[in-house]
Structure formats: structure tokens, C-alpha cells
mmCIF entry with sequence, helices, sheets and N, C-alpha, C, O atoms, coordinates in Angstrom:
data_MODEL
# 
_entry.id   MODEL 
# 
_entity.id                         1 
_entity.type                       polymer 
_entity.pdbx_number_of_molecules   1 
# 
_entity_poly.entity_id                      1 
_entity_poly.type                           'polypeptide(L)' 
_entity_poly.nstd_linkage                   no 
_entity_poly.nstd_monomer                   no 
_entity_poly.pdbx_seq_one_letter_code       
;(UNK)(UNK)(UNK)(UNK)(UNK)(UNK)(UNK)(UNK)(UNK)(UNK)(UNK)(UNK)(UNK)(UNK)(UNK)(UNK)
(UNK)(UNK)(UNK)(UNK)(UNK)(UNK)(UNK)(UNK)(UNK)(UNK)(UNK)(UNK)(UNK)(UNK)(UNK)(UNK)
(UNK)(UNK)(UNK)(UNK)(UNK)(UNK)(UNK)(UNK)(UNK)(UNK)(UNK)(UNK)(UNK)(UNK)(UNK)(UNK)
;
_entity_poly.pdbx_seq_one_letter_code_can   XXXXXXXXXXXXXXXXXXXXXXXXXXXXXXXXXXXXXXXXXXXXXXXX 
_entity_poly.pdbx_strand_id                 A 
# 
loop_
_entity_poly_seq.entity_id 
_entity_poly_seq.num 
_entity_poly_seq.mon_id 
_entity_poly_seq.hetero 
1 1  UNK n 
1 2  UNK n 
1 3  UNK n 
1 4  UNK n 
1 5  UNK n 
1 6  UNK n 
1 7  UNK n 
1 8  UNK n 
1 9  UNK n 
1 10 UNK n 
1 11 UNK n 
1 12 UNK n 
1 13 UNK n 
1 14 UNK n 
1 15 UNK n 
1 16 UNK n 
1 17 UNK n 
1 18 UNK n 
1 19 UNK n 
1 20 UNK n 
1 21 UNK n 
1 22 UNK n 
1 23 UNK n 
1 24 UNK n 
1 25 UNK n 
1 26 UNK n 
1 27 UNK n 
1 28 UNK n 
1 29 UNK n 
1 30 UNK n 
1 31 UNK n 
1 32 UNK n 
1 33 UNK n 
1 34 UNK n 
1 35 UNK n 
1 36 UNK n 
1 37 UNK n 
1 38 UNK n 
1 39 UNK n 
1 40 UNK n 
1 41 UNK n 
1 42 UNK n 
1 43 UNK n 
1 44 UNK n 
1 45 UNK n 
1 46 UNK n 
1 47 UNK n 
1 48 UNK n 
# 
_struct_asym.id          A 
_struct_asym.entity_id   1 
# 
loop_
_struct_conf.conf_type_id 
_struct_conf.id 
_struct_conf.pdbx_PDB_helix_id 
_struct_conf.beg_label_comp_id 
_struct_conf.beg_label_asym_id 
_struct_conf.beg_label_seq_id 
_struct_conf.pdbx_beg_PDB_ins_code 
_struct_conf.end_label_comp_id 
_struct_conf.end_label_asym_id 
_struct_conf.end_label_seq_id 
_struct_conf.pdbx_end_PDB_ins_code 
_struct_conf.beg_auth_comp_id 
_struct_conf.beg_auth_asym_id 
_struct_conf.beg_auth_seq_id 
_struct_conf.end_auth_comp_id 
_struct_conf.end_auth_asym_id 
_struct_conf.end_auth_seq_id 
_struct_conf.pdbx_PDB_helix_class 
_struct_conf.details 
_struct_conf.pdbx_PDB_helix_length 
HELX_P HELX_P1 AA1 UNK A 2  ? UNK A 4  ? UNK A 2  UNK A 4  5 ? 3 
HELX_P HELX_P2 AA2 UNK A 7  ? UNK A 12 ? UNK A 7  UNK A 12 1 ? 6 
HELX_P HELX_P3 AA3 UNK A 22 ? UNK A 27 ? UNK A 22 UNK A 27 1 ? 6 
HELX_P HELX_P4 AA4 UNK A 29 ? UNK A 36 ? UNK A 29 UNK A 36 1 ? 8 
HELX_P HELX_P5 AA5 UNK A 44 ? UNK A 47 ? UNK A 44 UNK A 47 1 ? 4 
# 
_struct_conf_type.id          HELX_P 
_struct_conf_type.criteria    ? 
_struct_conf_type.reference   ? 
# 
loop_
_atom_site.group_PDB 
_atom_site.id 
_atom_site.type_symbol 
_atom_site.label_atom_id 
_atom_site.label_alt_id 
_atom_site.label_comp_id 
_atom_site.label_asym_id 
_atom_site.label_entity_id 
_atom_site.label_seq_id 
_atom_site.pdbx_PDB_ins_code 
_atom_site.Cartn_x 
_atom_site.Cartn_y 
_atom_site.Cartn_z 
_atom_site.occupancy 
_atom_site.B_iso_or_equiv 
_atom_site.pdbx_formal_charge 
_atom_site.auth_seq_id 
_atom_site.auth_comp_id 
_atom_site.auth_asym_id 
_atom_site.auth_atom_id 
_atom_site.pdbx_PDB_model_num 
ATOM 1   N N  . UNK A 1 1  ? 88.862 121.616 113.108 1.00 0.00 ? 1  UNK A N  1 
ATOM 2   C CA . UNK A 1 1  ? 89.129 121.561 111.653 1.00 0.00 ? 1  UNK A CA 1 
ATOM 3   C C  . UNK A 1 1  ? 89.816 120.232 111.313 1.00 0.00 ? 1  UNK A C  1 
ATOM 4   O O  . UNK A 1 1  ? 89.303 119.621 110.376 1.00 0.00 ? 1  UNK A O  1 
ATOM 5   N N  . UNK A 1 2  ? 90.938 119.643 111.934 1.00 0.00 ? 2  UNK A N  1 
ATOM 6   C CA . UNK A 1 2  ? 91.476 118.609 112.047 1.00 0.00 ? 2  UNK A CA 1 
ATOM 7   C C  . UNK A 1 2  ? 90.473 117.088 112.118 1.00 0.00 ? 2  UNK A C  1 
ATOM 8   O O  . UNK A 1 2  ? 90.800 116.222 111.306 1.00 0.00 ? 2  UNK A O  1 
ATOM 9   N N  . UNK A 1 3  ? 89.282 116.771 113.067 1.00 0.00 ? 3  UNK A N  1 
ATOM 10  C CA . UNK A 1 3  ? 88.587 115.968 112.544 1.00 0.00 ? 3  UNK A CA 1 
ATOM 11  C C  . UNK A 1 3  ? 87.563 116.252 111.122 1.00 0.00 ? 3  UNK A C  1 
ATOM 12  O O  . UNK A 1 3  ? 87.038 115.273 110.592 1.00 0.00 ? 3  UNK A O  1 
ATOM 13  N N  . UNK A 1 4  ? 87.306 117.773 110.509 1.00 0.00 ? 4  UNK A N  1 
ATOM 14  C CA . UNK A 1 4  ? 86.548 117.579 109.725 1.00 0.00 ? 4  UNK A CA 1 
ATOM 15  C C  . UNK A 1 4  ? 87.785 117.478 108.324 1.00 0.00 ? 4  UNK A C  1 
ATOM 16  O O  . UNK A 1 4  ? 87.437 117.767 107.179 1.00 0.00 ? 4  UNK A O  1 
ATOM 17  N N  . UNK A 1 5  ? 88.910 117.126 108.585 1.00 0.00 ? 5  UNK A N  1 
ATOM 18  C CA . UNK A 1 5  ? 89.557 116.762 107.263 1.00 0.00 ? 5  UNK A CA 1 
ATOM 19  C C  . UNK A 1 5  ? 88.875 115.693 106.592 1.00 0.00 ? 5  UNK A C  1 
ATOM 20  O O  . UNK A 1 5  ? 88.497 116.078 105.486 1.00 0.00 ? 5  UNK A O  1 
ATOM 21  N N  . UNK A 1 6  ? 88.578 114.528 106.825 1.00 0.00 ? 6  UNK A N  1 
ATOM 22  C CA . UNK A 1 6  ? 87.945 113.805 106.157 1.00 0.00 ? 6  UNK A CA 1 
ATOM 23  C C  . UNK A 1 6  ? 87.402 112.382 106.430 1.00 0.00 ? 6  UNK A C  1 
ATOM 24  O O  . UNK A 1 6  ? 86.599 111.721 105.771 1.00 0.00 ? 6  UNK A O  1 
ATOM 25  N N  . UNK A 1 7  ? 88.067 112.078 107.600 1.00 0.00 ? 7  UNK A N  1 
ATOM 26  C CA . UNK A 1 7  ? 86.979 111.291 108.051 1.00 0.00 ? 7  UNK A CA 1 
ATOM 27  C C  . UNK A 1 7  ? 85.667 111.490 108.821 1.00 0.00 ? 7  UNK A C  1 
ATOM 28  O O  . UNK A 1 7  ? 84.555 110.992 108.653 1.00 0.00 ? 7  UNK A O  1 
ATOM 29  N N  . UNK A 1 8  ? 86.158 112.411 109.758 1.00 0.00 ? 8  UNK A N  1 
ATOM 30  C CA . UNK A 1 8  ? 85.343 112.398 110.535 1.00 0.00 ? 8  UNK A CA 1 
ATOM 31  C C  . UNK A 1 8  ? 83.910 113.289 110.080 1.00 0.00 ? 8  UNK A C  1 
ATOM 32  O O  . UNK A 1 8  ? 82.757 112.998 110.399 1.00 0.00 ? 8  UNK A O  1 
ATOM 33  N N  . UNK A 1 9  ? 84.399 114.562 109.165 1.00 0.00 ? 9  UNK A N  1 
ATOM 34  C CA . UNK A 1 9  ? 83.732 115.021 108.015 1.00 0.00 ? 9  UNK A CA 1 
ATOM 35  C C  . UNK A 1 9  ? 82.566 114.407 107.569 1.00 0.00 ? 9  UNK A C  1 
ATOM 36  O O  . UNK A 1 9  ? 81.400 114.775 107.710 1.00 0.00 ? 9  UNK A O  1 
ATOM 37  N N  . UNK A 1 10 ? 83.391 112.628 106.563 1.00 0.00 ? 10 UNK A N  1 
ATOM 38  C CA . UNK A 1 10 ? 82.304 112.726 106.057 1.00 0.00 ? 10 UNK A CA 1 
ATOM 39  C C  . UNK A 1 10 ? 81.650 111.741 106.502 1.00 0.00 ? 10 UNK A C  1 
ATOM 40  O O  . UNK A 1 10 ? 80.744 111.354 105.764 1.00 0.00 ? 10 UNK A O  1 
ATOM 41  N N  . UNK A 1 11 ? 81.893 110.842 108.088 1.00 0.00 ? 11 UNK A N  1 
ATOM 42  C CA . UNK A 1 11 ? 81.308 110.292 108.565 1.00 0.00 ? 11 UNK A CA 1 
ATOM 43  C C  . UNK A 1 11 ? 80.165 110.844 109.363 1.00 0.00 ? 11 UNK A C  1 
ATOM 44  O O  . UNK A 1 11 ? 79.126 110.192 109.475 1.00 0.00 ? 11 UNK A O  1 
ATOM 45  N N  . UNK A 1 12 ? 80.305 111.955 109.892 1.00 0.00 ? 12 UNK A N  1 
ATOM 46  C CA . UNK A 1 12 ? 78.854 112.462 110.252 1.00 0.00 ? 12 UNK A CA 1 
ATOM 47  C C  . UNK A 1 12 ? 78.042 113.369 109.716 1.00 0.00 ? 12 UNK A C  1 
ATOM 48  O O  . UNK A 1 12 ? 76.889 113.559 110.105 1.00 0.00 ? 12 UNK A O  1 
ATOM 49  N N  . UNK A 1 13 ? 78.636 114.021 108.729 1.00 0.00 ? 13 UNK A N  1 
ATOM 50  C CA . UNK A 1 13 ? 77.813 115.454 108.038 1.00 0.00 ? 13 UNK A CA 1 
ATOM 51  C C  . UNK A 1 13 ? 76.930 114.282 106.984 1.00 0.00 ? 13 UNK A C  1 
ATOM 52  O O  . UNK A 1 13 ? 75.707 114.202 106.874 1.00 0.00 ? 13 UNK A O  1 
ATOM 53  N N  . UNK A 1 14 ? 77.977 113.438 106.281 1.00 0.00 ? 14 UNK A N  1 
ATOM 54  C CA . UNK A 1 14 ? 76.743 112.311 104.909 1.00 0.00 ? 14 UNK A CA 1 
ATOM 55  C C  . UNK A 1 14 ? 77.042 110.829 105.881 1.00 0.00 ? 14 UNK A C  1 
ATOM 56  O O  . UNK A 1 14 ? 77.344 109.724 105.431 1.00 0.00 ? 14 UNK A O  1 
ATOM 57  N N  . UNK A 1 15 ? 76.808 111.301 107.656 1.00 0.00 ? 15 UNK A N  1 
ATOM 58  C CA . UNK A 1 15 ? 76.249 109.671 108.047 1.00 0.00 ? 15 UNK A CA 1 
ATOM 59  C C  . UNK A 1 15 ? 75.143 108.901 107.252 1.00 0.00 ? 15 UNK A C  1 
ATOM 60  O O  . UNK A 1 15 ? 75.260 107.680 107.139 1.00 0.00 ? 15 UNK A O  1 
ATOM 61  N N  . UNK A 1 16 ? 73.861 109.680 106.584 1.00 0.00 ? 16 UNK A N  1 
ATOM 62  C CA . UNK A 1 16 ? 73.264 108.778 106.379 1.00 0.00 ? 16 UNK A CA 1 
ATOM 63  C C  . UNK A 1 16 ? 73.098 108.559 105.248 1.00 0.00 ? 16 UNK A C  1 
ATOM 64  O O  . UNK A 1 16 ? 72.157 107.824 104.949 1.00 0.00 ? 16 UNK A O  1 
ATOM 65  N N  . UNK A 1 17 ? 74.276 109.327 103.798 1.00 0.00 ? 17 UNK A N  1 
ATOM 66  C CA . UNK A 1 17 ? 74.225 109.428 103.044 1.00 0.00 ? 17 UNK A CA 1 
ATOM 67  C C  . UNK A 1 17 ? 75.622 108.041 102.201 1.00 0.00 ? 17 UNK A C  1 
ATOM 68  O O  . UNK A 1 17 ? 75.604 107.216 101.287 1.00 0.00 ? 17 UNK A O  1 
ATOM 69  N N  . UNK A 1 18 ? 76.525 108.493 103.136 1.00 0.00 ? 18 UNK A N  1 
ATOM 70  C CA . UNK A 1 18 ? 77.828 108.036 102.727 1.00 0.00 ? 18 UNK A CA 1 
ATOM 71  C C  . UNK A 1 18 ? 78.592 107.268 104.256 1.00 0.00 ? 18 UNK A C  1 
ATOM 72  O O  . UNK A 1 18 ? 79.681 107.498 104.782 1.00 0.00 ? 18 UNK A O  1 
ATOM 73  N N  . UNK A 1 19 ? 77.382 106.208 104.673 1.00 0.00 ? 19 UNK A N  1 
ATOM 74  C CA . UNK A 1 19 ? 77.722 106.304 106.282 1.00 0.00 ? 19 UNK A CA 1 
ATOM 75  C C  . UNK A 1 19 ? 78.001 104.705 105.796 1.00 0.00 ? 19 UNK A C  1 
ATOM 76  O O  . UNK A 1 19 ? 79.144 104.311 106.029 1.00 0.00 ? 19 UNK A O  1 
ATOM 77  N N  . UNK A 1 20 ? 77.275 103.939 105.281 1.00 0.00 ? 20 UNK A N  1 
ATOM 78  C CA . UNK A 1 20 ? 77.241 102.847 104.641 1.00 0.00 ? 20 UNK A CA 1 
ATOM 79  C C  . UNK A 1 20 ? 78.335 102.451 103.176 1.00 0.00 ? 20 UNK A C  1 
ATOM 80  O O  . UNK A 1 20 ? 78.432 101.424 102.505 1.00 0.00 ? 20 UNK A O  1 
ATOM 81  N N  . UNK A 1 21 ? 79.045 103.794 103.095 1.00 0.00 ? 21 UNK A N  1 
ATOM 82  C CA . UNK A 1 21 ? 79.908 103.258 101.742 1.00 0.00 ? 21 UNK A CA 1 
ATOM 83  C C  . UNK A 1 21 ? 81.372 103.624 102.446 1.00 0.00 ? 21 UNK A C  1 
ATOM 84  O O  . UNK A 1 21 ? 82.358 102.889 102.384 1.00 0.00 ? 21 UNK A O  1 
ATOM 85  N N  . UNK A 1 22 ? 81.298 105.301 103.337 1.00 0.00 ? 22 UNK A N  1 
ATOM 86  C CA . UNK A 1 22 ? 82.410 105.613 103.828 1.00 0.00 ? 22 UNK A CA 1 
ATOM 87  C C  . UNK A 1 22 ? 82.716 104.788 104.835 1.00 0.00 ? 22 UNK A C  1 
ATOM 88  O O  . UNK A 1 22 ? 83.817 104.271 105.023 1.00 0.00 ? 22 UNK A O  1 
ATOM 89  N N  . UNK A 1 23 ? 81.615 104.642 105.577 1.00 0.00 ? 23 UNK A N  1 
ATOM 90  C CA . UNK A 1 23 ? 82.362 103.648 107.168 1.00 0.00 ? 23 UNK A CA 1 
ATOM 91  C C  . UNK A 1 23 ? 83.042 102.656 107.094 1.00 0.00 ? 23 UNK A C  1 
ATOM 92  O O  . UNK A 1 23 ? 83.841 102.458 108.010 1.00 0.00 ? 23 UNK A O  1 
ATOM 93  N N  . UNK A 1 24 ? 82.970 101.819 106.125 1.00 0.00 ? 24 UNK A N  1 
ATOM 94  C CA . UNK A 1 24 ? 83.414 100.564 106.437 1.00 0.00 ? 24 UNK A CA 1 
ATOM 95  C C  . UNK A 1 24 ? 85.155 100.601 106.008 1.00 0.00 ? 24 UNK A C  1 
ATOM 96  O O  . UNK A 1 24 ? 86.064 99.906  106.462 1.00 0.00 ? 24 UNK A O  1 
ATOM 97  N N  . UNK A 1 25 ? 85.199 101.699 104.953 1.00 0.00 ? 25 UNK A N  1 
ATOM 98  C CA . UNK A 1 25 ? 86.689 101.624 104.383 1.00 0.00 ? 25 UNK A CA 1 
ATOM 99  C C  . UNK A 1 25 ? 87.275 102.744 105.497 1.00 0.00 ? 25 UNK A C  1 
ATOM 100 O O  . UNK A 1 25 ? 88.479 102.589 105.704 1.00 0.00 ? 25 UNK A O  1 
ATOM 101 N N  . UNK A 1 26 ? 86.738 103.690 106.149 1.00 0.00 ? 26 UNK A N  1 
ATOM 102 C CA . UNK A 1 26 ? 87.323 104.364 107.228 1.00 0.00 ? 26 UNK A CA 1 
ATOM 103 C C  . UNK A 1 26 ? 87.535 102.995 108.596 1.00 0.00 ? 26 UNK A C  1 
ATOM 104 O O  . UNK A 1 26 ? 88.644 102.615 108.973 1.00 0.00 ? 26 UNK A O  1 
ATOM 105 N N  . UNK A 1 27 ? 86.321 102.502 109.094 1.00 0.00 ? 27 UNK A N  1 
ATOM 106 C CA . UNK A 1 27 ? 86.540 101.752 110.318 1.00 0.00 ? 27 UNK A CA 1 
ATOM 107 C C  . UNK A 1 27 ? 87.527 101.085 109.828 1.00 0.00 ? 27 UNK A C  1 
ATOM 108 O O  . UNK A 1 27 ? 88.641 101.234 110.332 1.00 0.00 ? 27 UNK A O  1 
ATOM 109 N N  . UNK A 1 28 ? 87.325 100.158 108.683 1.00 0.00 ? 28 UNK A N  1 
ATOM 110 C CA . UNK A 1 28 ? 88.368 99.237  108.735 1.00 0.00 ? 28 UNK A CA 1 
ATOM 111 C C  . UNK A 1 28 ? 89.128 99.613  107.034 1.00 0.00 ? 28 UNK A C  1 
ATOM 112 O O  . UNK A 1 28 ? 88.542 99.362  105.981 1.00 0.00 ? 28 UNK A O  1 
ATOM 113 N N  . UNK A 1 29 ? 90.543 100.258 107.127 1.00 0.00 ? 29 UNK A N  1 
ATOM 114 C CA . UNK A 1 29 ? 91.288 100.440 106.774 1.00 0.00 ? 29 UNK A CA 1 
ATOM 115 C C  . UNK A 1 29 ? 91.406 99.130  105.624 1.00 0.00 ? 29 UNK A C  1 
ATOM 116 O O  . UNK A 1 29 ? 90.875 98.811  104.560 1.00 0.00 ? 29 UNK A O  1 
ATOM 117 N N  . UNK A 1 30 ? 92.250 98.705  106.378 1.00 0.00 ? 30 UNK A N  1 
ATOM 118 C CA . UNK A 1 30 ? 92.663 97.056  105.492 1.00 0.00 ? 30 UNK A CA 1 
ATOM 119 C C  . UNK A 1 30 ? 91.363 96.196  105.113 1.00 0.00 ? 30 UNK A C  1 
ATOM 120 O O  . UNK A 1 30 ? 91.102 95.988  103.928 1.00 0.00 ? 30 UNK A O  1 
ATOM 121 N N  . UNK A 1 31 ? 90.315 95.556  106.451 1.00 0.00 ? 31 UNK A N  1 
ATOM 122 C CA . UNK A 1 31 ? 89.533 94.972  105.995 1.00 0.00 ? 31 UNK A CA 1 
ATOM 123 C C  . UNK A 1 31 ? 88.852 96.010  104.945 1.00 0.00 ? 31 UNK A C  1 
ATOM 124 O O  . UNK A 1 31 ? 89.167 95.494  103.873 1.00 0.00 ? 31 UNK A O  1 
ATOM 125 N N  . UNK A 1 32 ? 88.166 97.074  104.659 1.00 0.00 ? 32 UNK A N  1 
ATOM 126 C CA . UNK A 1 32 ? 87.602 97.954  103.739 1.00 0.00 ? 32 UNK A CA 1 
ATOM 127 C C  . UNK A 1 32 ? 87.922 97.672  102.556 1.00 0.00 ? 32 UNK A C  1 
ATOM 128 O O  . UNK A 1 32 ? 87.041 97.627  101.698 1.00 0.00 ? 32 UNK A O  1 
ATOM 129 N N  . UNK A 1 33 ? 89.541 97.363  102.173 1.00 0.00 ? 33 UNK A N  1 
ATOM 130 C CA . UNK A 1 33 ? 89.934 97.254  100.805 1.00 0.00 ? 33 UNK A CA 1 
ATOM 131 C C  . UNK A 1 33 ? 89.837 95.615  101.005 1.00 0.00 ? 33 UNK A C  1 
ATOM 132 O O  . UNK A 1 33 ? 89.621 95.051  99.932  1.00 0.00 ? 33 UNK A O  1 
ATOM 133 N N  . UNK A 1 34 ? 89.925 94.909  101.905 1.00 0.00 ? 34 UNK A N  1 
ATOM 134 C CA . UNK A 1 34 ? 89.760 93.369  101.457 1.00 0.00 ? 34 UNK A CA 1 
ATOM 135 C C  . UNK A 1 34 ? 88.372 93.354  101.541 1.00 0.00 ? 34 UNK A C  1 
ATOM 136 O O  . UNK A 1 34 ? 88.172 92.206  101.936 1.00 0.00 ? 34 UNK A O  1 
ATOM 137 N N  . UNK A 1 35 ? 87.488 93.783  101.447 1.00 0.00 ? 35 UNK A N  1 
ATOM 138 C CA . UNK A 1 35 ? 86.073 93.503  101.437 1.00 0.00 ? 35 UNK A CA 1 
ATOM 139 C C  . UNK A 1 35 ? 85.421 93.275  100.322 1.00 0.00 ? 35 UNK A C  1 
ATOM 140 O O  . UNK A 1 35 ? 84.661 92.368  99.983  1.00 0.00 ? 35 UNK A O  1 
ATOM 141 N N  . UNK A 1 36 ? 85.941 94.518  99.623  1.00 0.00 ? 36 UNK A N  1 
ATOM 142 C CA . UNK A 1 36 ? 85.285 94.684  97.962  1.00 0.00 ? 36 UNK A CA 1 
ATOM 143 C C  . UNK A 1 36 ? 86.123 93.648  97.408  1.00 0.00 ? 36 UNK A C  1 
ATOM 144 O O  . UNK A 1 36 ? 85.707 92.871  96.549  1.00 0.00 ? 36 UNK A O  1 
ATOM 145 N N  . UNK A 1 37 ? 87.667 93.606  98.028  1.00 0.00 ? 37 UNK A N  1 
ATOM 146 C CA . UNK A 1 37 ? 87.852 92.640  96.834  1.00 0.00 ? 37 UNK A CA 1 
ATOM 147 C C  . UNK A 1 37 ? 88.430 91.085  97.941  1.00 0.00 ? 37 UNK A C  1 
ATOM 148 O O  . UNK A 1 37 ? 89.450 90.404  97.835  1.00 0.00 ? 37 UNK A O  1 
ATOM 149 N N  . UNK A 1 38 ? 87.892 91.039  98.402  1.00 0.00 ? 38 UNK A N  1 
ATOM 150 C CA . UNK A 1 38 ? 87.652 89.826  99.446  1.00 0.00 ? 38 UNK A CA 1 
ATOM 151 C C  . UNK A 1 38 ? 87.238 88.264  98.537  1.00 0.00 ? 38 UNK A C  1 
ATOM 152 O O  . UNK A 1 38 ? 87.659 87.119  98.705  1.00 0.00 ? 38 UNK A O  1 
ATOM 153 N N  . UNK A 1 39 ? 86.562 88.648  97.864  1.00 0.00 ? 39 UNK A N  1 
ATOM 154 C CA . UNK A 1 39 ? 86.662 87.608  97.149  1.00 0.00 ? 39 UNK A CA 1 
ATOM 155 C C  . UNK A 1 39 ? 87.199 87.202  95.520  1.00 0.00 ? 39 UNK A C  1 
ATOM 156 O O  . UNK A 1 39 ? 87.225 86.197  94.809  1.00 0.00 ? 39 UNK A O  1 
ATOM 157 N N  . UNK A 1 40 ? 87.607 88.671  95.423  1.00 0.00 ? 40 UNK A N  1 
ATOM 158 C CA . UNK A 1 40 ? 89.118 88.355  94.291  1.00 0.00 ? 40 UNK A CA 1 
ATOM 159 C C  . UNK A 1 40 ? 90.348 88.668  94.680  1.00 0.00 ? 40 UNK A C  1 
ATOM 160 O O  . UNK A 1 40 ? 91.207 88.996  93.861  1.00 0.00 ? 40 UNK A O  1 
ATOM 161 N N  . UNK A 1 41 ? 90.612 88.591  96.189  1.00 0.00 ? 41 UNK A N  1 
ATOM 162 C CA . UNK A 1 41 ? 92.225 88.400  96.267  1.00 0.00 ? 41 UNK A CA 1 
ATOM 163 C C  . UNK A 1 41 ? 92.580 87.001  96.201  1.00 0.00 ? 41 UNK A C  1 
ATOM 164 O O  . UNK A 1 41 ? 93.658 86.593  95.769  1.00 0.00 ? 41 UNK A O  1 
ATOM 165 N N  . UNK A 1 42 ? 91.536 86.194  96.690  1.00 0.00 ? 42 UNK A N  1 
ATOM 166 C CA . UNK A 1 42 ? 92.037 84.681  96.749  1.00 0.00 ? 42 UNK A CA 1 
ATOM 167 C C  . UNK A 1 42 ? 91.658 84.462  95.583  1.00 0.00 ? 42 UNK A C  1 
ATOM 168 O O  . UNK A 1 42 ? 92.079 83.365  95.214  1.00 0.00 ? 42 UNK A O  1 
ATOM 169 N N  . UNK A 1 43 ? 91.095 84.949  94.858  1.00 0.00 ? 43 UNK A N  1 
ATOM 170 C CA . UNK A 1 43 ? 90.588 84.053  93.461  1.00 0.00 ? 43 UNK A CA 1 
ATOM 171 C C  . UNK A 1 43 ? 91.163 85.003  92.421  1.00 0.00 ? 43 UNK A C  1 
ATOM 172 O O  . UNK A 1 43 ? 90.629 85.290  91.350  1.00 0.00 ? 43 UNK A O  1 
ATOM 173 N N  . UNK A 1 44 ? 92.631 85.567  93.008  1.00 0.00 ? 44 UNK A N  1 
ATOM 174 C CA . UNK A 1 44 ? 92.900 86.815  91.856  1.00 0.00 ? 44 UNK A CA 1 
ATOM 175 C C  . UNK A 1 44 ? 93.615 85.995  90.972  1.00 0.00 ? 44 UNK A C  1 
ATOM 176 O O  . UNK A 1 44 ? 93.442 86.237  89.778  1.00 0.00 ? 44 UNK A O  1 
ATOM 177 N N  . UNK A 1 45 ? 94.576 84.844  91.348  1.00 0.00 ? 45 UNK A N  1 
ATOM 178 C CA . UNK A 1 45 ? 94.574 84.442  90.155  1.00 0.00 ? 45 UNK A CA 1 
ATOM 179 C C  . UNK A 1 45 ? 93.930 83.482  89.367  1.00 0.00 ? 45 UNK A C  1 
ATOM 180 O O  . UNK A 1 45 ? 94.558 82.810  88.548  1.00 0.00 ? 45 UNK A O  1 
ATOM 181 N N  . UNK A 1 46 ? 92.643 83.356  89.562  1.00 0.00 ? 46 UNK A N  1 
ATOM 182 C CA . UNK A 1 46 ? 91.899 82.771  88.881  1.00 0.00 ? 46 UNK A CA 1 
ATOM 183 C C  . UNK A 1 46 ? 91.262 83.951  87.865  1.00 0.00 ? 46 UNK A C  1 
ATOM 184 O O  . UNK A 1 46 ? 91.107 83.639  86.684  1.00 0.00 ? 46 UNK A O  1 
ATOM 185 N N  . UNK A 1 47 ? 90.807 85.602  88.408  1.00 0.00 ? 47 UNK A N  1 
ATOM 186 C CA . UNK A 1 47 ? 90.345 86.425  87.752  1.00 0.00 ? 47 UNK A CA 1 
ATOM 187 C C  . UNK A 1 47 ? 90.930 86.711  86.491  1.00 0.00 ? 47 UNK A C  1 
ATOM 188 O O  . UNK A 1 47 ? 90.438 86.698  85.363  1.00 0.00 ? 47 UNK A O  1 
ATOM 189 N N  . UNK A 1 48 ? 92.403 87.044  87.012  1.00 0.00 ? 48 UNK A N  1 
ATOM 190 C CA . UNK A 1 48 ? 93.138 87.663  86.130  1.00 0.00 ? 48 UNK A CA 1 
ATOM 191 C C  . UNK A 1 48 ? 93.473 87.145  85.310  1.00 0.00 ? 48 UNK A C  1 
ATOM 192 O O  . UNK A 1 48 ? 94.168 87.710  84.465  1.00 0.00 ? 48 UNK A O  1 
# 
């Protein structure tokens, strides 16, 4: 029950659904959130 809390959940039940949106912010934690915004943290204050 403990791996199907939620990663591991929904990395293999929607692998091929949510394997490509969930994996990358599960594998990588930090890189995951610098990814999407990977190229507006350095340019955040140019965005904002």
C-alpha cells in the first residue's frame, strides 16, 4: 500500500499514460520543477 501512495502508483498503473508527465517530476524532484521552468528561472527577471 505504501508504494501505491503515489508515486509508485502512478508511475506504473498510468506508465504509459502519465509516465512521460509524472516521471520526470517524480525521478527528478528538483530538476522536474527546474525543467518547466528552466528557462524562466534565469530569465525570471526578465519575465516578470
Amino acid at each position: 500500500m505504501k508504494p501505491r501512495g503515489g508515486r509508485i502508483n502512478r508511475k506504473e498503473p498510468d506508465d504509459g499514460t502519465k509516465k512521460p508527465i509524472k516521471r520526470p517530476p517524480i525521478t527528478d524532484p528538483d530538476p522536474g520543477a527546474k525543467k518547466p521552468c528552466g528557462g524562466r528561472k534565469p530569465e525570471g527577471p526578465n519575465i516578470p
